[in-house]
N, C-alpha and C positions, 0 to 999 in steps of 0.2 A: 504494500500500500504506500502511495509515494509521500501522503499528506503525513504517515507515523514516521517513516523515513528523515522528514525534516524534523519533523518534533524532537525525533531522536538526536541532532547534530547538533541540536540547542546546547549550552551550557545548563542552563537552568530555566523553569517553566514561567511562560509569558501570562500576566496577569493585567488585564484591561483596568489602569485606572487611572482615574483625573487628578491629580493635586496640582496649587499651583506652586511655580519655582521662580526662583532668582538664576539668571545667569551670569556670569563674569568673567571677561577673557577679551586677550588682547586689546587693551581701551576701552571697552566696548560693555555693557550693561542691559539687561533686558530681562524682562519679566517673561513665561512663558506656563506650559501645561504640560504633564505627561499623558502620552495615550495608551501607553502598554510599558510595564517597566516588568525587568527581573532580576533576579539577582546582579547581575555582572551588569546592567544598566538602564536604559529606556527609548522608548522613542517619544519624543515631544516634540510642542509646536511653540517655535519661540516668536517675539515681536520683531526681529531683524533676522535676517540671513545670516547663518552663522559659512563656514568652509569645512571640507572634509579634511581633517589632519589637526583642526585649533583645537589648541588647551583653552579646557573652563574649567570653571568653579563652579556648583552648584549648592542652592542651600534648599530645602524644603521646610518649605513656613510650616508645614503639619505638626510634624515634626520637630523643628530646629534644628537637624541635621545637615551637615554640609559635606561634600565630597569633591574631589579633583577627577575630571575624568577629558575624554578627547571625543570629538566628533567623528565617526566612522561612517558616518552617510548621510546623504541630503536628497531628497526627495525630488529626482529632475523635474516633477509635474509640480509640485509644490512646496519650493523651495526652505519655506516656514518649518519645513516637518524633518526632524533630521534625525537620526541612529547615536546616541552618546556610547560609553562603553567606560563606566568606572575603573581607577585606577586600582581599586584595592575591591573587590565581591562585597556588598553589605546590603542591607534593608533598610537603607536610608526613606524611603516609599513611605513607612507606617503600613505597608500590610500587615493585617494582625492577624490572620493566620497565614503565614506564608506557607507555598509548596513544600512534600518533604523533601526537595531537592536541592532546597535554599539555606543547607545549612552553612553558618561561617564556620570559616576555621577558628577567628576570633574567640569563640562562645565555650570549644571543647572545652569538654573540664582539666583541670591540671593537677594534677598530684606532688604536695610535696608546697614546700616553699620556694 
């Protein structure tokens, strides 16, 4: 089945939702939304055109969570909409129950002092 095929090449599972964000990078400043985010990042719609390759910074007001991540795709039909890709895996999002595949490494328990 070619649609499980891609699910599978996923890093981690794509969960539909809107929060809004701050963006910051290169000069550059803009408010925007996510449409789909998952562990390792999101796709959102920002207020300016961002490029594929720029470092941002993103904050989640939900939240007040912020993370460093890079643009890895921009949307030819609709330039507003672009592919991020966090620098470090986290549930910056506030999903509250994420997928079981969203675990961080972060969270392991740790034994010992």
């Amino acid at each position: 089945m070619p649609s499980t095929r891609f699910r599978d090449s996923r890093r981690s599972t794509r969960v539909p939702l809107k929060v809004v964000i701050a963006i910051e990078g290169e000069a550059q400043t803009c408010e925007g939304v996510t449409i789909v985010v998952n562990l390792h990042g999101a796709l959102i719609e920002t207020a300016i055109g961002l490029n594929t390759g720029t470092r941002i910074s993103i904050h989640v007001f939900l939240t007040d969570k912020q993370a460093t991540a890079r643009v890895v795709y921009v949307d030819a039909k609709n330039p507003l909409h672009c592919g991020i890709a966090l620098d470090k895996p986290r549930n910056i999002w506030g999903v509250p129950l994420p997928p079981d595949d969203w675990e961080e490494p972060e969270t392991s328990l740790h034994i010992g002092t």
